[in-house]
mmCIF file of the C-alpha atoms, coordinates in Angstrom:
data_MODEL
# 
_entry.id   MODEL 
# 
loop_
_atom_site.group_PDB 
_atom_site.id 
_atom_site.type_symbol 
_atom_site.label_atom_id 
_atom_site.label_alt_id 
_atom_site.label_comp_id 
_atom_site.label_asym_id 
_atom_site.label_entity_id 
_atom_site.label_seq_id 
_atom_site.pdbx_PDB_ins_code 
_atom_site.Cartn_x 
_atom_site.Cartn_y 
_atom_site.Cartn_z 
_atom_site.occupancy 
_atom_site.B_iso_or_equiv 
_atom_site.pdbx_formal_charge 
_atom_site.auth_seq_id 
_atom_site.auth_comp_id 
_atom_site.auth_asym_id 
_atom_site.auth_atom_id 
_atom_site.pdbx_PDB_model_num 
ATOM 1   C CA . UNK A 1 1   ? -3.316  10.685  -4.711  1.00 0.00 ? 1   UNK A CA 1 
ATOM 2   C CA . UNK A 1 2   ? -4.459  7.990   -2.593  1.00 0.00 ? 2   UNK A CA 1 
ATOM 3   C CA . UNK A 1 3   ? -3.510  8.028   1.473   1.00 0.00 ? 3   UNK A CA 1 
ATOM 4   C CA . UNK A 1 4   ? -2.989  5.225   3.596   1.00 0.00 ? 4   UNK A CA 1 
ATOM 5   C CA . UNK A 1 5   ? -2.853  4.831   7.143   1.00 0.00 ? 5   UNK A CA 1 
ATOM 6   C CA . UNK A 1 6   ? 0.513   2.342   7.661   1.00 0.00 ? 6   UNK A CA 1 
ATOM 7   C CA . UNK A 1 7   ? 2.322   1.110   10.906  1.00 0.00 ? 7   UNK A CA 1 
ATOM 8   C CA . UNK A 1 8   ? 5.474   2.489   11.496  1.00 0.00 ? 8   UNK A CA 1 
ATOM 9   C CA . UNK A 1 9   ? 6.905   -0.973  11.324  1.00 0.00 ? 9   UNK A CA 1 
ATOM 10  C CA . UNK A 1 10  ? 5.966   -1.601  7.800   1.00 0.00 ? 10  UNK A CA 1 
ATOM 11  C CA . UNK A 1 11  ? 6.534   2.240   6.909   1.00 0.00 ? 11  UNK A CA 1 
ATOM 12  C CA . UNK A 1 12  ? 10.397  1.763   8.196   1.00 0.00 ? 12  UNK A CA 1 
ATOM 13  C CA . UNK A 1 13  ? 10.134  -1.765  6.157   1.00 0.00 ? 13  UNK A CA 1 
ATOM 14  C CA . UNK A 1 14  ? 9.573   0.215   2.564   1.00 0.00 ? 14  UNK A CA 1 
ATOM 15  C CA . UNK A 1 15  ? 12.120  3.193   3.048   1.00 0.00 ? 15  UNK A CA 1 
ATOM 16  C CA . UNK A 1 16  ? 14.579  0.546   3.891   1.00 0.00 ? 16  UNK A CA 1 
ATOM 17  C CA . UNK A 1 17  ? 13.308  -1.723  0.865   1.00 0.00 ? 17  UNK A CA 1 
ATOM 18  C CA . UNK A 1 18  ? 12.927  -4.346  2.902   1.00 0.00 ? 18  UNK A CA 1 
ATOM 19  C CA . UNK A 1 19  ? 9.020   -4.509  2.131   1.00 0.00 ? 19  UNK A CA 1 
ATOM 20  C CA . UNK A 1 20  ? 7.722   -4.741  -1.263  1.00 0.00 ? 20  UNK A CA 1 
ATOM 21  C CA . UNK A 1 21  ? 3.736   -5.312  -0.813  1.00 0.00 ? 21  UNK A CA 1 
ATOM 22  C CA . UNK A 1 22  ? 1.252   -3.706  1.419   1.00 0.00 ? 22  UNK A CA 1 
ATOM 23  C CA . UNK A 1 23  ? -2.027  -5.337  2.548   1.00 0.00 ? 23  UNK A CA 1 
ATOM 24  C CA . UNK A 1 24  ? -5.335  -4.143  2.749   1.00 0.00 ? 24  UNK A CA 1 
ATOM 25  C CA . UNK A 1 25  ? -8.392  -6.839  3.896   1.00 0.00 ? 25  UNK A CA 1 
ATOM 26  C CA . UNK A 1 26  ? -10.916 -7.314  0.902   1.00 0.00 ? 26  UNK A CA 1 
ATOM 27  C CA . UNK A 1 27  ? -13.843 -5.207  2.647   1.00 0.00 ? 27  UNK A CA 1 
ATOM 28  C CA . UNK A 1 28  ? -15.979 -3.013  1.096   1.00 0.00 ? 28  UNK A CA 1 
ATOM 29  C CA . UNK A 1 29  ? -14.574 0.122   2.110   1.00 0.00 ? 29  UNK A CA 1 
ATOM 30  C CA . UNK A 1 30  ? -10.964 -0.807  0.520   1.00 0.00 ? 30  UNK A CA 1 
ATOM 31  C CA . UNK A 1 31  ? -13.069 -2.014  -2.409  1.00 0.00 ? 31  UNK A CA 1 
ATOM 32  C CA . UNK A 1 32  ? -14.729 1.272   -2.315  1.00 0.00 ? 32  UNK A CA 1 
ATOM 33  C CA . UNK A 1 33  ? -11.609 2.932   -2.608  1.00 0.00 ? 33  UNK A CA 1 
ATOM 34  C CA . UNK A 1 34  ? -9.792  1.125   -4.650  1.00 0.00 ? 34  UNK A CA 1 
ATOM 35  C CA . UNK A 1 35  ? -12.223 0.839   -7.378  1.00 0.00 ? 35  UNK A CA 1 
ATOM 36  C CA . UNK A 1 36  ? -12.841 5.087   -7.128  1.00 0.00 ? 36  UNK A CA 1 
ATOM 37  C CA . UNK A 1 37  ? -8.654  5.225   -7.821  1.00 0.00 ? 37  UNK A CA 1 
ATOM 38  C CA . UNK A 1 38  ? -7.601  2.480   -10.051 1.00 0.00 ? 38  UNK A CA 1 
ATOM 39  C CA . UNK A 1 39  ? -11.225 2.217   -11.507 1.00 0.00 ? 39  UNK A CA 1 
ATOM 40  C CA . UNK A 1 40  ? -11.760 -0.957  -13.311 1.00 0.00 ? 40  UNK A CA 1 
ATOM 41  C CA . UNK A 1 41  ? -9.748  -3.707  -12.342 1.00 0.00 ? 41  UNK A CA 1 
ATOM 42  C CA . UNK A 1 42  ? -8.432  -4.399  -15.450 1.00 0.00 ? 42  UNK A CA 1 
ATOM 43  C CA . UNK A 1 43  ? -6.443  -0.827  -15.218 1.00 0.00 ? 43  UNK A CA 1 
ATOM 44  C CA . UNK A 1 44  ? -4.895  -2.415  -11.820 1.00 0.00 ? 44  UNK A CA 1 
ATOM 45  C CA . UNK A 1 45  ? -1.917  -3.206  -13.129 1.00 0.00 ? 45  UNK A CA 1 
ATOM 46  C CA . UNK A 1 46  ? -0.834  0.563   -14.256 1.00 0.00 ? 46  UNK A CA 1 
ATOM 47  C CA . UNK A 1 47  ? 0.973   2.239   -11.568 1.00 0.00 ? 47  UNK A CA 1 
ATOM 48  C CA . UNK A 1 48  ? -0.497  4.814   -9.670  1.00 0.00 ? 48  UNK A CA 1 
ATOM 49  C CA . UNK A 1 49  ? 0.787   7.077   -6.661  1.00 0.00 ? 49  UNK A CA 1 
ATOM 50  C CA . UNK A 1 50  ? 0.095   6.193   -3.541  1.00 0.00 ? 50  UNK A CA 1 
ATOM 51  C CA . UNK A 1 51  ? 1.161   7.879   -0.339  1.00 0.00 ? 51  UNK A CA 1 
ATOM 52  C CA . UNK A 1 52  ? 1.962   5.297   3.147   1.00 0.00 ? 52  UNK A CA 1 
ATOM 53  C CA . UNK A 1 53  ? 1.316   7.684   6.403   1.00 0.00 ? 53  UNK A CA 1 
ATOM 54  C CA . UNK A 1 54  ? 2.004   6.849   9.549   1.00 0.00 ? 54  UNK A CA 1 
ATOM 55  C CA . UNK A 1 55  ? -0.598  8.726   11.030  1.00 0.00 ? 55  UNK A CA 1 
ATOM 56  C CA . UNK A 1 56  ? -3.272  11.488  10.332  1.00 0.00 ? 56  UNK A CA 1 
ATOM 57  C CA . UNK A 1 57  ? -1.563  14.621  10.245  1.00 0.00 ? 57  UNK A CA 1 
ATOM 58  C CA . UNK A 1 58  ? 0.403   16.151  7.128   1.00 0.00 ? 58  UNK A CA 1 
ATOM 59  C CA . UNK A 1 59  ? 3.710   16.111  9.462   1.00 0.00 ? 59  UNK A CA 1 
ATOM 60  C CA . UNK A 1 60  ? 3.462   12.374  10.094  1.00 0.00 ? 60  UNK A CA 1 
ATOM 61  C CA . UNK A 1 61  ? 5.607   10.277  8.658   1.00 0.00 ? 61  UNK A CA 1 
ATOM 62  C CA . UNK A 1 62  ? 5.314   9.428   5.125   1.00 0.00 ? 62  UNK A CA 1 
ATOM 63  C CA . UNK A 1 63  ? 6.956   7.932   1.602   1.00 0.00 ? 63  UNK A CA 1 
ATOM 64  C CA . UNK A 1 64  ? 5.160   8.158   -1.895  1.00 0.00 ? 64  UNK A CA 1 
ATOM 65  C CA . UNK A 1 65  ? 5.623   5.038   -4.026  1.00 0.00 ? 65  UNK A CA 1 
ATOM 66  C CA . UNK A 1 66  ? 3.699   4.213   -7.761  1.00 0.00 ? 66  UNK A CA 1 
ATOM 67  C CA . UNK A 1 67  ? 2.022   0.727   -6.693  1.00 0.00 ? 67  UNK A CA 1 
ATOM 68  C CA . UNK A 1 68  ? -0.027  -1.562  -9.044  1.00 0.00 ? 68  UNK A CA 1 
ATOM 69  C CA . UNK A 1 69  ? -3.138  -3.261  -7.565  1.00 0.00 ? 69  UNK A CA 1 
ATOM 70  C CA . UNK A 1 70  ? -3.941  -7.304  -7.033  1.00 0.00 ? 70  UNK A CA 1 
ATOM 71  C CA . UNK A 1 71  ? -5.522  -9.776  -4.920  1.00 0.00 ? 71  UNK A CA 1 
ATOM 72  C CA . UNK A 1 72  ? -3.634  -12.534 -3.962  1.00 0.00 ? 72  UNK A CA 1 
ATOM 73  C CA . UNK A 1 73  ? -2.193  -14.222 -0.637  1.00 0.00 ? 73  UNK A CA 1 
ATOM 74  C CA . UNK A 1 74  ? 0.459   -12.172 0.960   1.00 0.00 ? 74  UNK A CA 1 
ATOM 75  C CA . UNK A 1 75  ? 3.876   -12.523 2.621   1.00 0.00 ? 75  UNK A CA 1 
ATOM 76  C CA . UNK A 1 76  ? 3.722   -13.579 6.817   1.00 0.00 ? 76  UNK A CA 1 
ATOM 77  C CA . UNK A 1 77  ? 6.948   -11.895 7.295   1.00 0.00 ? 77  UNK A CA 1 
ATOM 78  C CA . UNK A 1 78  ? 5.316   -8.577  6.571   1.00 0.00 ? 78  UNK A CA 1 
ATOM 79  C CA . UNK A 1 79  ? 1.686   -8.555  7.774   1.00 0.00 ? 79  UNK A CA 1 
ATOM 80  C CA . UNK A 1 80  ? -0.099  -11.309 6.075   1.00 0.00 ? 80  UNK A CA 1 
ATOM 81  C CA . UNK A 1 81  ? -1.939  -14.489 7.370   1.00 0.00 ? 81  UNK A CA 1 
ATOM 82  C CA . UNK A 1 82  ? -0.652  -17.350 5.767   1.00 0.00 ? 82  UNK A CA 1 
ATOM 83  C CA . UNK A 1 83  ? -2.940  -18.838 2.778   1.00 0.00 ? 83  UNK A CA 1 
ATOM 84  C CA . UNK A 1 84  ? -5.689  -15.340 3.046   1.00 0.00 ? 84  UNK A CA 1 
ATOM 85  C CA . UNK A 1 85  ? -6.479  -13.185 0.248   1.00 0.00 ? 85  UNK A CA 1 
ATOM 86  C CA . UNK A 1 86  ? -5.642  -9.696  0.222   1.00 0.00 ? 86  UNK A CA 1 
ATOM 87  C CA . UNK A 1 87  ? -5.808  -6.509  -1.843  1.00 0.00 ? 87  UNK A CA 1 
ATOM 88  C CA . UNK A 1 88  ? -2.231  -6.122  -2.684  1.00 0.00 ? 88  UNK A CA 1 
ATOM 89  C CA . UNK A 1 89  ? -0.117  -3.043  -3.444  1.00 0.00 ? 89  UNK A CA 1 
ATOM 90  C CA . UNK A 1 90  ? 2.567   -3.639  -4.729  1.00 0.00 ? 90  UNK A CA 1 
ATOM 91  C CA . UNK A 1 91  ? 5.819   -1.537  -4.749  1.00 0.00 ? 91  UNK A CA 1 
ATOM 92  C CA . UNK A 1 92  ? 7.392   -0.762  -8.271  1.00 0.00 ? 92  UNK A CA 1 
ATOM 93  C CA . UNK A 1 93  ? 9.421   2.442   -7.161  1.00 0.00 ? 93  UNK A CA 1 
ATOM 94  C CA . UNK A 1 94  ? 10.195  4.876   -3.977  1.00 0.00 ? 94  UNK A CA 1 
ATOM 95  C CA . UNK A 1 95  ? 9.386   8.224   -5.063  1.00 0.00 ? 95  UNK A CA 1 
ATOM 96  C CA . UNK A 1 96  ? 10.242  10.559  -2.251  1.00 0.00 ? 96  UNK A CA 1 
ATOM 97  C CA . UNK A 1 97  ? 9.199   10.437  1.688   1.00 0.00 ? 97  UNK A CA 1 
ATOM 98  C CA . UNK A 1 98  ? 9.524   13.154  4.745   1.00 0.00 ? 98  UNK A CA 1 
ATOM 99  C CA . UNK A 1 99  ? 10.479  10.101  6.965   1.00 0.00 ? 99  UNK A CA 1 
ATOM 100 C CA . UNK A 1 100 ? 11.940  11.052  10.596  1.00 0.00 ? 100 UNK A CA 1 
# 
């Protein structure tokens, strides 16, 4: 399963539902990873797991979701700069979460 490091801000913002996409800056090292997960991008749009943690240790806060992958401009009111492209993870379904 993938890990991601996630604000608590936009960790709170997916339990609640409230946030549907995650962003990640098109860099090599989310390329890097990315590519290693979903593999070619034309398997991006099957849903894989992905684990949000806010933080670095296995207690930290955390929700699994399945997420499809894309690049395209993102939403301001949860992260994004208007009109920039990100890698986009997008939220199909909460699976479970040891949120505090």
């Amino acid at each position: 399963m993938l890990i991601l490091p996630i604000k608590k801000k936009w960790l709170d913002m997916i339990i609640s539902g409230e946030k549907k996409e995650e962003y990640r800056e098109i860099k090599p090292y989310y390329t890097a990873r990315f590519r290693n997960y979903w593999g070619n991008p034309v398997y991006w749009n099957e849903p894989h797991r992905v684990m949000f943690r806010n933080g670095y240790s296995k207690e930290s806060p955390a929700v699994i979701v399945d997420c499809t992958l894309s690049i395209k401009s993102g939403n301001p009111a949860c992260g994004a700069e208007p009109g920039k492209k990100y890698y986009v993870l997008s939220i199909l379904q909460y699976i479970r979460g040891n949120e505090k």
